[in-house]
C-alpha positions in Angstrom: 112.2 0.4 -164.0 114.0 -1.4 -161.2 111.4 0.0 -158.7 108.5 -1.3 -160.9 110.0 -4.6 -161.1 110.9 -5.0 -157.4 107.4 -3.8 -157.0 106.1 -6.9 -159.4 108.0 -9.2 -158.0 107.0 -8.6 -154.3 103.3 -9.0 -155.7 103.8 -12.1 -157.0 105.7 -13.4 -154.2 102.3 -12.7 -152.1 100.0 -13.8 -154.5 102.0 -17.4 -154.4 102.2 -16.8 -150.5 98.3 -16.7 -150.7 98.2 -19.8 -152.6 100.5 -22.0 -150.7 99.6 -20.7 -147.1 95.9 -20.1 -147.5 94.5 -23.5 -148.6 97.1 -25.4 -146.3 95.3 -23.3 -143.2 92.0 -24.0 -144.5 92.4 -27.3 -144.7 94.0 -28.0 -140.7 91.4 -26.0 -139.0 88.5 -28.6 -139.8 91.2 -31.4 -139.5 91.5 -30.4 -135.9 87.9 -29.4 -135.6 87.0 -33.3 -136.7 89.8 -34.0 -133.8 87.7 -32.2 -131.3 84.4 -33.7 -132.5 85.4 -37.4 -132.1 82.9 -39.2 -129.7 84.0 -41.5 -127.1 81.4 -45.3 -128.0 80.8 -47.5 -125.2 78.5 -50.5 -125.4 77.7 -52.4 -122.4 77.8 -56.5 -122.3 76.3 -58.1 -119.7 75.8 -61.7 -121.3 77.5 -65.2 -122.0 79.7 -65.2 -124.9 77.8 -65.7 -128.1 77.5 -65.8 -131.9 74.6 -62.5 -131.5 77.0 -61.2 -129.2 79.4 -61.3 -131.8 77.4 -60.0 -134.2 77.0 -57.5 -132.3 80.5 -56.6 -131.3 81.6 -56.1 -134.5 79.0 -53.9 -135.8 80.1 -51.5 -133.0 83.9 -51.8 -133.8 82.7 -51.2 -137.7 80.7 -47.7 -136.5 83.2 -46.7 -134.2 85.8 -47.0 -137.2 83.1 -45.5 -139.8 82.4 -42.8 -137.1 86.8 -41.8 -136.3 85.9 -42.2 -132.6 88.3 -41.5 -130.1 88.0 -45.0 -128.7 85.2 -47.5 -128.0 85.2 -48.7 -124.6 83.2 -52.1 -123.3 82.1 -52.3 -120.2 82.5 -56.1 -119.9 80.3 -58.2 -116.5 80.4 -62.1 -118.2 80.3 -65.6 -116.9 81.8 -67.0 -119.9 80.8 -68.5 -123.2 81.9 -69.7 -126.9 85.0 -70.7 -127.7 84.1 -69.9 -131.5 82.2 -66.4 -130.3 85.3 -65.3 -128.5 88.0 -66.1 -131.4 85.6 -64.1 -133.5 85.3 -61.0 -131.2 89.2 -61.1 -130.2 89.9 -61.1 -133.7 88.0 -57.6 -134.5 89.0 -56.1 -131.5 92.8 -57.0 -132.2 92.6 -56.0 -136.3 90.1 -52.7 -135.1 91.6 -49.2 -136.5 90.3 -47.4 -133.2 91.9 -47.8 -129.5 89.8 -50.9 -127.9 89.4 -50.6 -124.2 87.7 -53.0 -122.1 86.0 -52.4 -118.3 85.2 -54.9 -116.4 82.3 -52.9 -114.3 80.5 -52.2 -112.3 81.7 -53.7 -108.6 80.6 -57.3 -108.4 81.3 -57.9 -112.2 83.3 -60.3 -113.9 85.7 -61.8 -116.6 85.4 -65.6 -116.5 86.9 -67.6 -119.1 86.1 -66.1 -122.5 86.1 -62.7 -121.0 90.0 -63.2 -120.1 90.4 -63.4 -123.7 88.3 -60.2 -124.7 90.0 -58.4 -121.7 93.5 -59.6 -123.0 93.6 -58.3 -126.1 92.0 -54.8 -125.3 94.5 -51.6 -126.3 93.6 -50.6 -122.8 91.8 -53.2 -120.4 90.7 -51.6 -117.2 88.8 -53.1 -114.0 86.5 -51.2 -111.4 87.1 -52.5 -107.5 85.6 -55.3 -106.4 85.8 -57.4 -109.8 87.5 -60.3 -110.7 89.2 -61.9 -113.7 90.1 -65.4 -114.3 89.0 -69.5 -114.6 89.3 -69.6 -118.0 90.2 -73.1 -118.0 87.8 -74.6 -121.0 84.1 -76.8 -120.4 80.9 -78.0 -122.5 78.1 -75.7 -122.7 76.4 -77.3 -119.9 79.5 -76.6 -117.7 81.0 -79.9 -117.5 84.4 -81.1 -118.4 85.8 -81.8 -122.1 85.9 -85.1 -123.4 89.4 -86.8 -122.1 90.4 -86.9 -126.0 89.8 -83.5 -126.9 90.9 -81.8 -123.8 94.5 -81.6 -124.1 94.0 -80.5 -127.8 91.4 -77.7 -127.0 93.0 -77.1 -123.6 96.9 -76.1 -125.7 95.3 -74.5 -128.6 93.4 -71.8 -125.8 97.2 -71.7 -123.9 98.8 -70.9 -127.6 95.8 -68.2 -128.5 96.0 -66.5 -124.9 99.9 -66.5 -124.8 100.1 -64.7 -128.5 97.5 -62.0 -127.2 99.5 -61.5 -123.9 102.9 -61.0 -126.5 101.0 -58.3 -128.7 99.2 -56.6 -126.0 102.3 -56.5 -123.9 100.3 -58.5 -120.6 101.8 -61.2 -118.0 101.7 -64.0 -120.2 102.2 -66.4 -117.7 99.1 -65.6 -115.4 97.1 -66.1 -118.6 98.2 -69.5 -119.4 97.2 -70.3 -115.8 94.3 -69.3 -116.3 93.7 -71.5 -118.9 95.0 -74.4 -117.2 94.6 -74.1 -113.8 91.6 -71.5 -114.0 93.2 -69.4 -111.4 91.7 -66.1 -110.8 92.1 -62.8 -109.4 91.1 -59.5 -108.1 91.3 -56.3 -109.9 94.1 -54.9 -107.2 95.9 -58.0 -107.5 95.8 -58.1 -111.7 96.6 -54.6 -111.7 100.1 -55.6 -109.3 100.3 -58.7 -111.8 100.4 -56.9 -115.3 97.0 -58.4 -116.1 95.5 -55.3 -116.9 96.5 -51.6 -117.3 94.7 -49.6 -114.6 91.9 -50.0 -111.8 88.7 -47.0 -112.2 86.0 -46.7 -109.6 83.6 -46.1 -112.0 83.7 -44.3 -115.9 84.1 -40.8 -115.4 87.3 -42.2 -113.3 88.0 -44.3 -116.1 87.9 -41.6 -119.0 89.9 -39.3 -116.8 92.8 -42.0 -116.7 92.3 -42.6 -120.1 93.2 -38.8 -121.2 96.7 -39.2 -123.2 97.1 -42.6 -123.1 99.3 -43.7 -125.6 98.3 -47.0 -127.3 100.7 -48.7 -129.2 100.8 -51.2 -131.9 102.6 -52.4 -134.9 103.0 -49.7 -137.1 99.8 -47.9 -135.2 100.7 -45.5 -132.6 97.3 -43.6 -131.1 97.3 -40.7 -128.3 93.6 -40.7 -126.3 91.8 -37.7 -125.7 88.8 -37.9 -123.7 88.6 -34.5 -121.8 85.6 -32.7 -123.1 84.3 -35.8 -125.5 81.2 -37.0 -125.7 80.0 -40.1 -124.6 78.2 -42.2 -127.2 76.3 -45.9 -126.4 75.9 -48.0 -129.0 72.8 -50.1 -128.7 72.0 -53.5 -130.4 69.4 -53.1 -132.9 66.3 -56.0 -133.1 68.5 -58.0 -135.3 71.1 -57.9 -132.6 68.5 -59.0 -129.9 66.9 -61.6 -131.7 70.3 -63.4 -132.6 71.8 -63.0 -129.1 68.6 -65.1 -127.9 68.6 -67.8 -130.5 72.0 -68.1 -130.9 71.9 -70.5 -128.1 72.2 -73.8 -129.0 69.4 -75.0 -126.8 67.0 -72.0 -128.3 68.2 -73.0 -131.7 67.2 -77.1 -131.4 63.6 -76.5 -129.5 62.9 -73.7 -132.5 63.8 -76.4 -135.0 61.7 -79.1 -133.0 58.6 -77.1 -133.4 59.2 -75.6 -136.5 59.5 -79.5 -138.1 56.6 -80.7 -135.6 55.0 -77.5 -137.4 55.4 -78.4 -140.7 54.5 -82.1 -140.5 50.8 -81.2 -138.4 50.5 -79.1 -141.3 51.0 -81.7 -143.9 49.1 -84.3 -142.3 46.5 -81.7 -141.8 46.0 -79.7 -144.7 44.1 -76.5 -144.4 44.7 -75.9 -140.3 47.1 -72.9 -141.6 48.5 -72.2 -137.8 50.6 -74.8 -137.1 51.9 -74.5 -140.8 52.6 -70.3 -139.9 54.2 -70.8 -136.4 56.6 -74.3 -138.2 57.7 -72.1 -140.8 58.7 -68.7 -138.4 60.3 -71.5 -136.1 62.6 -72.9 -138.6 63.4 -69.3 -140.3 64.8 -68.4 -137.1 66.2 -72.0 -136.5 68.3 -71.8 -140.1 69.0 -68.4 -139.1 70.7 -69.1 -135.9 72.4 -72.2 -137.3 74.5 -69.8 -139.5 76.5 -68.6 -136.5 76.2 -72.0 -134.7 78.8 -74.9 -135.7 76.1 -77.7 -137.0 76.8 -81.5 -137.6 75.2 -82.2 -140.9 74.7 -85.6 -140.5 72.5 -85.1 -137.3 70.6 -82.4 -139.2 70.1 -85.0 -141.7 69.0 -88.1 -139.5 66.2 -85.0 -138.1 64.6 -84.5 -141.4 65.0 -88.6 -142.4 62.6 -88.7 -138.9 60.2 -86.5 -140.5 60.4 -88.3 -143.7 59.9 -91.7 -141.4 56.5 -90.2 -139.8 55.2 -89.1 -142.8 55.4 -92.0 -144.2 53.8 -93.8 -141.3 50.7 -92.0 -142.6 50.5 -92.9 -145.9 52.0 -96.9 -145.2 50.7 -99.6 -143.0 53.9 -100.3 -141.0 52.0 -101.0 -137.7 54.5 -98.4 -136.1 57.7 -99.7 -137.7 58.3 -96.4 -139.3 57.4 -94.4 -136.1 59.6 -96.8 -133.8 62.6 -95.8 -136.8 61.8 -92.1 -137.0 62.2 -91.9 -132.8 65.5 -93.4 -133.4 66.5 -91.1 -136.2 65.2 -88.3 -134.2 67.4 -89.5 -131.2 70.6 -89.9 -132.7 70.0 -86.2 -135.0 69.7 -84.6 -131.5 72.4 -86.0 -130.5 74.8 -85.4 -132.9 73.5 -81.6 -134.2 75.8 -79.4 -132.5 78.2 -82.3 -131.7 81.4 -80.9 -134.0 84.9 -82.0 -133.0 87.2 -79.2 -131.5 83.6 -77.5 -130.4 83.1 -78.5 -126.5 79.2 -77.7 -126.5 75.9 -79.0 -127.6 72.5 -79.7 -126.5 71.8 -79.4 -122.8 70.5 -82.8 -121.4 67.7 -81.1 -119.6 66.5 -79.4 -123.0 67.1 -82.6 -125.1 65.5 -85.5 -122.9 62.0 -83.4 -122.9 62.3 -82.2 -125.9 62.8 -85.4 -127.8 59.9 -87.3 -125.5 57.4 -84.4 -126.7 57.9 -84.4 -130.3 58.1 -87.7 -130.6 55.0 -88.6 -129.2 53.2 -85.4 -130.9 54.4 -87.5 -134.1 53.5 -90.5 -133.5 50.0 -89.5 -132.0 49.1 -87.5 -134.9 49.8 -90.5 -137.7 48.0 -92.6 -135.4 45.0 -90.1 -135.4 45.6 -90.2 -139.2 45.7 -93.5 -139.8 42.6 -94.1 -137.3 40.9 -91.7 -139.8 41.7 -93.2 -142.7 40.5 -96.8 -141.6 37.2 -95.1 -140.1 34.1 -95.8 -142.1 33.1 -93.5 -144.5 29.9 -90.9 -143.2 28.9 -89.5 -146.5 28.6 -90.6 -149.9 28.4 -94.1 -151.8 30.5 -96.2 -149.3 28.9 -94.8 -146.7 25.6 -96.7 -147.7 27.5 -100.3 -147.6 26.1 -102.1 -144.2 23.1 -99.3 -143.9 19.9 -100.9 -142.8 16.3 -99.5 -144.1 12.7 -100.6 -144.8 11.0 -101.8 -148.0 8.6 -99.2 -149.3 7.6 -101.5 -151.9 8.1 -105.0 -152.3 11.2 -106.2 -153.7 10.4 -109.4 -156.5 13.1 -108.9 -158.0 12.8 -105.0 -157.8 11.5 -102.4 -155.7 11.8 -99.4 -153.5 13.7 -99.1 -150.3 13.8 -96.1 -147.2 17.7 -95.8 -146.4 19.3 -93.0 -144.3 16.1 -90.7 -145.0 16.1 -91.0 -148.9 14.1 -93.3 -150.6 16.5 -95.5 -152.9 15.5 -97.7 -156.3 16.8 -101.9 -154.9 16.7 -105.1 -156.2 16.7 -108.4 -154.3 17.8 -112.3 -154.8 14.8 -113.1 -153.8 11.6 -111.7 -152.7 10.8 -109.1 -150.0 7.3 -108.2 -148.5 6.9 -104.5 -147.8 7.9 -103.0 -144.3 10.8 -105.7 -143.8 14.0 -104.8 -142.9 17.0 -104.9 -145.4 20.3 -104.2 -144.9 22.7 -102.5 -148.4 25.0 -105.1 -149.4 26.1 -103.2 -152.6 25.7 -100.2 -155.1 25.2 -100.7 -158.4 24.8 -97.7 -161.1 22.6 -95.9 -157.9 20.6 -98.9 -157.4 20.9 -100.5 -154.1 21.2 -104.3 -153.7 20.0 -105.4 -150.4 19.4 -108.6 -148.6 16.7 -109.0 -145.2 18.4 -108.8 -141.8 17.1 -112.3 -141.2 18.7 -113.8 -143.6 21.6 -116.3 -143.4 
């Protein structure tokens, strides 16, 4: 009996071996399969800072998290761009649940002004020889200083935003702030020596080599890299991607709404023409659509369509160019203000908006001036268009007769008598019956 029960007992004791052991080594050998499998994504930016930029960024951060890569490394060569952009593309990178490294590459590349930012704050920021990094210092869209008033505001809000990167990412915080304020700059030897970034690659195989058990480190986030053996994955903007990065430029964005308005109002003064109607509507889709990514000033937007309202108008009223003179004005001061929003340094180039504004303005007023030429224009056809004709009697007129006008022959009456073959002229159309007078008379 013992023996029997010794002998149950060590059966048991395997049978719950095989439960416990079993199902906890099926379950680690895909876990470190999965491990093995994770890509390496990499997607290359070789533009200014922008909204589609953005947009674009953070759809590769959102597959490389949906995808448990091993990292997702940018390859980074940019002049600069939006302050907005940037703050939107910092912000993913420092809140992404994969490593973030950023490589400024390939020789000849760089990372001016919003690029220090997107550098800073990369898990791992990298540079290939014969880059630089730096001049961050901020300026308007068209590359001139900011406003006296708002530079010391912007200029300490970019030193505060840099600084707090440069704390979590561990990085010479005082090279960054001067940077921002004295838009020094640097090598990628001497930002390596400085603590500006974490390593200098000669090209990417160099750089994934380096990369191979790197430790990144964050709060409560600790992340060894493995890149030995992994595949290399590009992520490439889609259409929707492409389009945005190219209107997403303020400049884009205001001629697209210029034509897309100039568009619309052809087509409304011009029923039935179709293609200017088509190409207006497109042109203000995208328009709208950039606008979404683009800080707008509403009251310039509105002061745009009160000049369209104006022009209309100018069609349907006898102002004698009043409302034309007003819409210009309206139309200036919109284009103006549009993408003129406090704490934003950029708007509308002046080389864009001086052209732009002398076209469509004089494409508006010529066309209610074509309108309003064609409205005062005699009639051609019809009733009216009989008024002032001249013809010849057919039959004498005493009081009533027959007349040959504009190829018909029409039933008239006279004041007075007419002999037949005089000339009359139509002075009135009464219930299709012509009143006429002779040429000759007074």
């Amino acid at each position: 009996m013992k023996k029997r029960r010794l002998q149950w007992l060590m059966a048991m004791g395997m049978v719950w071996a095989a439960c416990f052991l079993f199902p906890a080594r099926f379950l680690t050998v895909p876990a470190h399969a999965s491990a093995d499998d994770r890509p390496i994504y990499i997607v290359h930016v070789h533009d200014t800072i922008n909204p589609g930029l953005q947009d674009f960024i953070e759809h590769a951060i959102e597959t490389a998290e949906k995808d448990r890569a091993e990292c997702l490394i940018i390859e980074l060569d940019t002049p600069g761009g939006l302050v907005t952009a940037m703050r939107g593309i910092v912000k993913a990178m420092m809140n992404a649940k994969v490593p973030m490294v950023v490589y400024v590459s390939p020789s000849g590349a760089q990372a001016a002004s919003a690029g220090v930012f997107i550098t800073a704050a990369a898990d791992v920021a990298a540079m290939a020889p014969g880059t630089n990094i730096g001049a961050a210092h901020p300026v308007t869209a068209t590359g001139g200083d900011v406003p006296e008033t708002m530079n010391e505001k912007v200029l300490n809000d970019l030193v505060a935003f840099v600084k707090s990167i440069a704390e979590e990412r561990g990085r010479n915080a005082k090279w960054l702030e001067e940077a921002v304020r004295k838009s020094v700059s640097v090598t990628a030897e001497e930002a390596f020596a400085q603590n500006v970034v974490d390593l200098v690659a000669q090209d990417l195989p160099d750089l994934l080599k380096q990369l191979d058990g790197w430790q990144v480190q964050r709060k409560g986030y600790q992340w060894t890299i493995h890149t030995h053996g992994k595949a290399m994955v590009p992520i490439e903007p889609g259409w929707r991607h492409k389009v945005l990065r190219a209107i997403s430029n303020p400049n884009i964005a205001y001629i697209l709404l210029m034509i897309g308005l100039a568009g619309l109002y052809f087509e409304l003064s011009q029923p039935g023409v179709v293609l200017p109607g088509v190409i207006g509507a497109i042109s203000l889709v995208l328009a709208f659509y950039a606008m979404q990514t683009i800080p707008v000033n509403y009251a310039g937007f509105i002061l745009i369509v009160l000049a369209i309202i104006f022009f209309i108008l100018e069609i349907k009223v006898a102002s004698y160019g009043m409302l034309s003179l007003a819409g210009t004005l309206c139309l200036i001061l919109g284009s103006l203000m549009l993408f003129h929003v406090p704490g934003q340094p950029f708007r509308v180039a002046m080389p864009v908006f001086i052209p732009t504004v002398l076209t469509v303005s004089a494409f508006f007023a010529g066309v209610a001036a074509l309108v309003f030429r064609a409205q005062m224009k005699r009639p051609q056809v019809g009733v009216e268009a009989l008024i002032g004709a001249e013809g010849t009697v057919t039959q004498a007129l005493n009081p009533e007769g027959k007349v040959f006008v504009q190829g018909e022959l029409w039933s008239a009456e006279s004041d007075r008598p007419i002999a037949e073959g005089a000339r009359v002229r139509v002075v009135a159309v009464r219930n299709l019956k012509l009143h006429v007078t002779g040429i000759n008379d007074k």
